[in-house]
C-alpha positions as CSV (number, residue, x, y, z in Angstrom):
1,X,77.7,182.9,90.7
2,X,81.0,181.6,92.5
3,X,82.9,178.9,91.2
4,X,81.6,175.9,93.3
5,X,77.9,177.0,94.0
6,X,75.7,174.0,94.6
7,X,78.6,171.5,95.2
8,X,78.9,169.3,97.8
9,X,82.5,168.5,98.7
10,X,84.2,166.1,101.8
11,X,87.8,166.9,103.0
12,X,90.0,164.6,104.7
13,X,92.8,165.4,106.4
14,X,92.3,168.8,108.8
15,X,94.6,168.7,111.4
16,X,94.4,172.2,112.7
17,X,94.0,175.6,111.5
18,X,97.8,175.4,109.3
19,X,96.7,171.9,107.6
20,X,96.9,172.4,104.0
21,X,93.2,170.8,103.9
22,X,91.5,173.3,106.1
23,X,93.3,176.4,103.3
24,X,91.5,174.3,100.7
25,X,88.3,173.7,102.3
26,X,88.3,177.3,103.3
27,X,88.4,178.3,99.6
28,X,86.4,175.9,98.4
29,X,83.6,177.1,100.8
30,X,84.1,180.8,99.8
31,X,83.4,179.4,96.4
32,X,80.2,178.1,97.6
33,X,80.5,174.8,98.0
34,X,79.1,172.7,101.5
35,X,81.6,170.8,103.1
36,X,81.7,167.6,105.3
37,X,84.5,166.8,107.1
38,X,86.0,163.9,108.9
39,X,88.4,163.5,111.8
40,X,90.9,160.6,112.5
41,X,90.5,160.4,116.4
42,X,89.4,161.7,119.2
43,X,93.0,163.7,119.8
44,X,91.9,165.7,116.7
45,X,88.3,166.0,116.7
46,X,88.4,168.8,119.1
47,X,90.5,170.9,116.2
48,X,88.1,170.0,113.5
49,X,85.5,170.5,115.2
50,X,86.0,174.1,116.1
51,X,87.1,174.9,112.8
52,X,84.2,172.8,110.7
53,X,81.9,174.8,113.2
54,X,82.5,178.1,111.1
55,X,81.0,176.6,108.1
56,X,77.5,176.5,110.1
57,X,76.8,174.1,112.9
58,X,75.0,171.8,110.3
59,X,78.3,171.2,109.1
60,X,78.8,167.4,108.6
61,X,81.0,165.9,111.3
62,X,82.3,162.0,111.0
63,X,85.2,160.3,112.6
64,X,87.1,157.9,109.7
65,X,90.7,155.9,110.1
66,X,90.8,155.2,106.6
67,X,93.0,152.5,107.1
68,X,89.3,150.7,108.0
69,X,87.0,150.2,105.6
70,X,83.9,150.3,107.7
71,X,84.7,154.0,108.5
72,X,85.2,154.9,105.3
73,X,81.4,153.0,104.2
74,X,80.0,154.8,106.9
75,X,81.1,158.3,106.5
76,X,80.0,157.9,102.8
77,X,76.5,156.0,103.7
78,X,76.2,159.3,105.9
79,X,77.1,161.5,103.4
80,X,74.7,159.7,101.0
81,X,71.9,160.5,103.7
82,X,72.2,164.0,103.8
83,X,73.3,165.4,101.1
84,X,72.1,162.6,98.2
85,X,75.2,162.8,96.1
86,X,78.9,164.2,96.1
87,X,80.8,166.3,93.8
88,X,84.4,166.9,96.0
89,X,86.7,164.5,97.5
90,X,89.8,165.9,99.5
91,X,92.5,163.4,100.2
92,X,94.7,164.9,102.3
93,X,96.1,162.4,104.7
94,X,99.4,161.0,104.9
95,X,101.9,159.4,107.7
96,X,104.9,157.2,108.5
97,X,106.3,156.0,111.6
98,X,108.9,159.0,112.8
99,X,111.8,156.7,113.2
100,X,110.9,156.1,109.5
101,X,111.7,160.2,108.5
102,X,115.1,159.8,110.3
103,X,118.2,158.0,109.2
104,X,119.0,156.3,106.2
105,X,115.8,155.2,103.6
106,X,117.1,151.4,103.4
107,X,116.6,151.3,107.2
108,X,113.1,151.1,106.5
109,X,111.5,148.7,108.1
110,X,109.0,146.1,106.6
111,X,105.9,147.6,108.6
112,X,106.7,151.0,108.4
113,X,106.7,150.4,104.4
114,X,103.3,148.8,105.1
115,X,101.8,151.6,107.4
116,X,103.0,154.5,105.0
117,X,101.7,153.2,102.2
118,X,97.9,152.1,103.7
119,X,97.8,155.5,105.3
120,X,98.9,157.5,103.0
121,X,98.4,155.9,99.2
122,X,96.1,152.8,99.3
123,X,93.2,155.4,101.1
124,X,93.3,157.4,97.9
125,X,92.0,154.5,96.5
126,X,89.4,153.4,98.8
127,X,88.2,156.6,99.3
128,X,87.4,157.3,95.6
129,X,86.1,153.8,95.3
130,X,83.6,154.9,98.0
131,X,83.4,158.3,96.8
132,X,82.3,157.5,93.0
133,X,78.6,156.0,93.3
134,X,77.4,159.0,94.8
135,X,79.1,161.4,92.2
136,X,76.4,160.8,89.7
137,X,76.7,164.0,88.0
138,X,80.6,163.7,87.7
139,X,83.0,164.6,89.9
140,X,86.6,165.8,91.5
141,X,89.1,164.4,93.4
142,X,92.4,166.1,94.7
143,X,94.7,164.2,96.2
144,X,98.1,165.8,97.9
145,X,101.6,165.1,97.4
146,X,105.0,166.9,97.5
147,X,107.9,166.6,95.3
148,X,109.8,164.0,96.9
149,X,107.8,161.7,95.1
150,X,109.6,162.4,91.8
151,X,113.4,163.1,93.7
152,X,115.3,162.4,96.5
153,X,114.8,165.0,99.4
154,X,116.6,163.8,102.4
155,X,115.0,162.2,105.3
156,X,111.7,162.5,103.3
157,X,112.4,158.5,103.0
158,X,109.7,156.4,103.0
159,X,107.0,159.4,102.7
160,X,108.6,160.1,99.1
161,X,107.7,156.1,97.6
162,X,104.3,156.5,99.2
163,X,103.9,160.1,97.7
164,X,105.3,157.8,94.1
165,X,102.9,155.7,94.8
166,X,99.9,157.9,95.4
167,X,100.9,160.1,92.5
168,X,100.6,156.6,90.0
169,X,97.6,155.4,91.8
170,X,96.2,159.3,90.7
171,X,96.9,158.4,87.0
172,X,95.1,154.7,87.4
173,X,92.2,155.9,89.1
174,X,91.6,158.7,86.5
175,X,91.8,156.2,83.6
176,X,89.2,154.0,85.4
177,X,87.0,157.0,86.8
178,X,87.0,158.8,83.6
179,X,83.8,157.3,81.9
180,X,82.0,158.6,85.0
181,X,83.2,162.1,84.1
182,X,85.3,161.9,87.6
183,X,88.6,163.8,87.9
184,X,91.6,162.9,89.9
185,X,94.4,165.0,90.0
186,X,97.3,165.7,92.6
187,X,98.6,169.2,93.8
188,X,102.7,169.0,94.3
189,X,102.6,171.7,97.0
190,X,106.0,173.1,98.3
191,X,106.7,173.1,102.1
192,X,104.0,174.1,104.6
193,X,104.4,174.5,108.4
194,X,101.7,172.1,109.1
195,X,101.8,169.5,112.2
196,X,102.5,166.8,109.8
197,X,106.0,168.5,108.1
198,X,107.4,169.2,111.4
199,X,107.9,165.8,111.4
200,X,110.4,166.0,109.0
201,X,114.1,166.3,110.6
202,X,115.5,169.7,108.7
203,X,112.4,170.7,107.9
204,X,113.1,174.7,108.6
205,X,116.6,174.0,106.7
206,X,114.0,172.5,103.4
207,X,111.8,176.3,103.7
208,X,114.7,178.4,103.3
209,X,116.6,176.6,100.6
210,X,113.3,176.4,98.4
211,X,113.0,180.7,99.3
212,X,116.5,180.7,98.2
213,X,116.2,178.5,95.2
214,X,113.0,178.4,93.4
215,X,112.5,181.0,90.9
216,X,109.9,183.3,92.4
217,X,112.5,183.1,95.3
218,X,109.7,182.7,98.5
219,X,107.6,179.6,100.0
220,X,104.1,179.2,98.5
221,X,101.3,180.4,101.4
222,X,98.3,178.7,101.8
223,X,95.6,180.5,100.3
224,X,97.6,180.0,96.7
225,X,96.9,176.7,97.4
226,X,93.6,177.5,98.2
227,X,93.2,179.0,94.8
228,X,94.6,175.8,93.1
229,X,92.2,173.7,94.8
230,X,89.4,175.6,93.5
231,X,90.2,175.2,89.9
232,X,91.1,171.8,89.9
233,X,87.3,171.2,91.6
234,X,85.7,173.7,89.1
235,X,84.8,173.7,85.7
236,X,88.1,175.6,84.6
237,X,89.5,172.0,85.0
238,X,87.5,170.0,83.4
239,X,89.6,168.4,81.2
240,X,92.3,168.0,83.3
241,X,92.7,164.1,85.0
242,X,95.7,161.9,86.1
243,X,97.7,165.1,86.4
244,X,100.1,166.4,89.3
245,X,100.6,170.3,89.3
246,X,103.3,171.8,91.2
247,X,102.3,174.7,93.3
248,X,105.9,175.5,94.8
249,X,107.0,179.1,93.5
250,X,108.9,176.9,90.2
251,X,111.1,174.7,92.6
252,X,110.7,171.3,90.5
253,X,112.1,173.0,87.4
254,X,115.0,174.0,88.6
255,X,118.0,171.6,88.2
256,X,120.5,173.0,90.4
């Protein structure tokens, strides 16, 4: 029996075929779990589409800005009709205004501050608030972040408090979703090419120092996070909440 038989599971975030969230949902649907999917716009539903089409053309389709509330009620009042509970969550979403990943941090502006931190930390929380009645038998959330949240990577900026902020609101939602056998835990991944980190000015600069620095001395490639999506959905995890793992070949322990 694979890992996530009989699991239903809901990914935000899928982007395109390199978005972190699409290697996880790939895995987690090789371990047998059925996926929904959402899509924020129509500039991406195309993408998502296409890709969520592989899973079956039953697979469960449903557009969601989660900085609104009545798309996130309905894609879970959807969910809730077809499926009749929920086991996964996938929070993969995150974004600041690009003016906000340039330049000096205290240049931040008051509403790019606000934006960042609706979009990419205060959805965490709405989404498991939504997410939680129908996981009635227990469930897991995984939430990503990236190690700016814990030092300073340049131009990272405002993303790196929202990543802070998403990684504490991870520890308060697991004390408060515990009694409902519900996990929440983040995955620190190292860089990705995805649409989202080529955002980030010196990005390419950021893949080869982490290749030349961490200890396994390469980038991590998305099916490894594939693999550590798995287990923090599966029962090998299941007493592990509130926690952030670092999937980036060793970078964070290195000091210099």
């Amino acid at each position: 029996m694979s890992l996530l038989t009989d699991k239903i599971g809901v990914v935000f975030g899928v982007a395109n075929k390199r978005s972190i969230a699409w290697a996880i949902a790939q895995a987690w649907h090789k371990a047998g779990a059925r996926l929904a999917f959402t899509y924020q716009g129509e500039r991406l539903k195309d993408n998502v589409e296409e890709l969520a089409g592989t899973f079956g053309q039953d697979t469960l389709l449903l557009p969601c800005d989660v900085t609104k509330d009545e798309d996130i009620q309905k894609v879970f009042e959807q969910i809730a009709a077809k499926y009749g509970r929920l086991d996964l969550l996938l929070h993969s979403v995150a974004f600041a205004p690009k003016d906000a990943l340039e330049g000096e941090f205290v240049n931040t502006s008051r509403e790019a501050f606000r934006v960042s931190h609706d979009v990419s930390a205060y959805s965490l929380v709405a989404l498991s608030r939504a997410a939680a009645p129908l996981m009635t038998s227990g469930g897991s959330i995984v939430a990503m972040s990236y190690y700016g949240a814990e030092k300073v990577v340049p131009h990272y900026n405002v993303m790196g408090v929202a990543k802070a902020s998403l990684e504490a609101s991870t520890r308060y939602l697991a004390y408060d979703l515990g009694p409902k056998k519900i996990r929440v835990n983040c995955i620190s991944a190292g860089p990705m090419n995805t649409l989202a980190a080529r955002g980030i000015a010196g990005f390419l600069d950021m893949m080869k120092h982490y290749e030349a620095h961490s200890p396994l001395k390469r980038n991590v490639v998305p099916d490894e996070l594939g693999a550590t999506g798995v287990f923090l959905a599966s029962d090998g995890a299941a007493a592990i909440t509130g926690q952030v793992l670092y999937v980036d070949c060793g970078y964070q322990i290195m000091g210099m």
